[in-house]
Each structure stands twice: as C-alpha cells, then as structure tokens.
C-alpha positions in Angstrom: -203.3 -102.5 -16.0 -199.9 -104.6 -15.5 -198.6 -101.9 -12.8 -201.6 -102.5 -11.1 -201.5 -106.5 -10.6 -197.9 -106.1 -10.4 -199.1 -104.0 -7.3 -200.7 -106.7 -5.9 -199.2 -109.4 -6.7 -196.2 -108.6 -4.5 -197.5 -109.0 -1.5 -199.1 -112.7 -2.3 -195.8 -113.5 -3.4 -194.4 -112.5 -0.5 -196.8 -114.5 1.8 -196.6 -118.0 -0.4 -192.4 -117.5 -0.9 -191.5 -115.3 1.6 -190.7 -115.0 6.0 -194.4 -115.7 6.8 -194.8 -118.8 4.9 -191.0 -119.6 6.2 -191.9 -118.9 9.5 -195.5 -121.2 9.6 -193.2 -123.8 7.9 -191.1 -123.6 10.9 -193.6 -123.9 13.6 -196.0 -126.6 12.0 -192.1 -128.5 10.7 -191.8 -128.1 14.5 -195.0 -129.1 15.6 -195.6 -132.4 14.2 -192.1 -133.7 15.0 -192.9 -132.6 18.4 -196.1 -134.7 18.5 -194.5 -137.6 16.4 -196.7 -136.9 13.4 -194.4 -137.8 11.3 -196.9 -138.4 7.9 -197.8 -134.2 8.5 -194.8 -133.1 8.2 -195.7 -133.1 3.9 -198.3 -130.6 4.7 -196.4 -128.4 7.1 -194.3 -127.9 3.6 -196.8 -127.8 1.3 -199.4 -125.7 2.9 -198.1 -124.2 5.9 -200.8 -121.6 6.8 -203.6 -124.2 6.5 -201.5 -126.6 8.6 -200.9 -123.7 11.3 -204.0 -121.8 11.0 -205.6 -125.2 11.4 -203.5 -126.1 14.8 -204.1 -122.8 16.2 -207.7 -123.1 15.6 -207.7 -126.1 17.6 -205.2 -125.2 20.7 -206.8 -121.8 21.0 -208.2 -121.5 24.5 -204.5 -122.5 25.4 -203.4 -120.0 23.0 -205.5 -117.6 24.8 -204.4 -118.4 28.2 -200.7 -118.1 27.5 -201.1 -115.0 26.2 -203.3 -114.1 29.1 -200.7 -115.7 31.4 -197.6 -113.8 29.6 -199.6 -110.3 29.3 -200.3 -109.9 32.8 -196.8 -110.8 33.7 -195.4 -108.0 31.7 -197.6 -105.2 33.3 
C-alpha cells in the first residue's frame, strides 16, 4: 500500500515544490508588480496556481488572441 501512495505522491509534490509551482510563482510574482498590486504579491507565494489560473481566467480572450496572433505567424 505505501509503494502505491508513494507512487502518487510524487508527482503532487512535484507540482506544490517543484518547476511548475516555481514557474506560476514567477509569472503571478511578475504580474502584480507589473500592475502595482503590491498587497497580491502574498498570494502569488502562497498559492500560485490559484493566483495564475485565476488571472488567466480573466485575460483569456487576450490569451487567445496572442496565441492566435503568434500561431499564424509561425506557419
């Protein structure tokens, strides 16, 4: 039974600890000193996929644009 929530436990760990949660922590750390909110930068921290899933959520027909824009620039 241990192997087996060994098994998946590495992957969550990897996802709290590890390059993803480094990498959200990045852009939302980035973010909200770009748009001078200053009190989120705690959460981009704390809970960085909430803080970036939450931004992307909101941006997303831009999202979708850029990557519209950028796609059909590279074909």
């Amino acid at each position: 039974m241990s192997a087996i929530i060994q098994k998946l436990s590495t992957p969550i760990h990897y996802m709290i600890f590890g390059t993803t949660r480094n990498i959200l922590a990045g852009a939302g750390l980035c973010y909200a000193i770009q748009q001078e909110k200053y009190l989120e930068i705690p959460l981009t921290l704390i809970t960085p996929s909430i803080y970036a899933g939450y931004h992307l959520f909101k941006e997303k027909e831009r999202i979708i644009d850029l990557v519209k824009k950028t796609s059909s620039q590279l074909s």
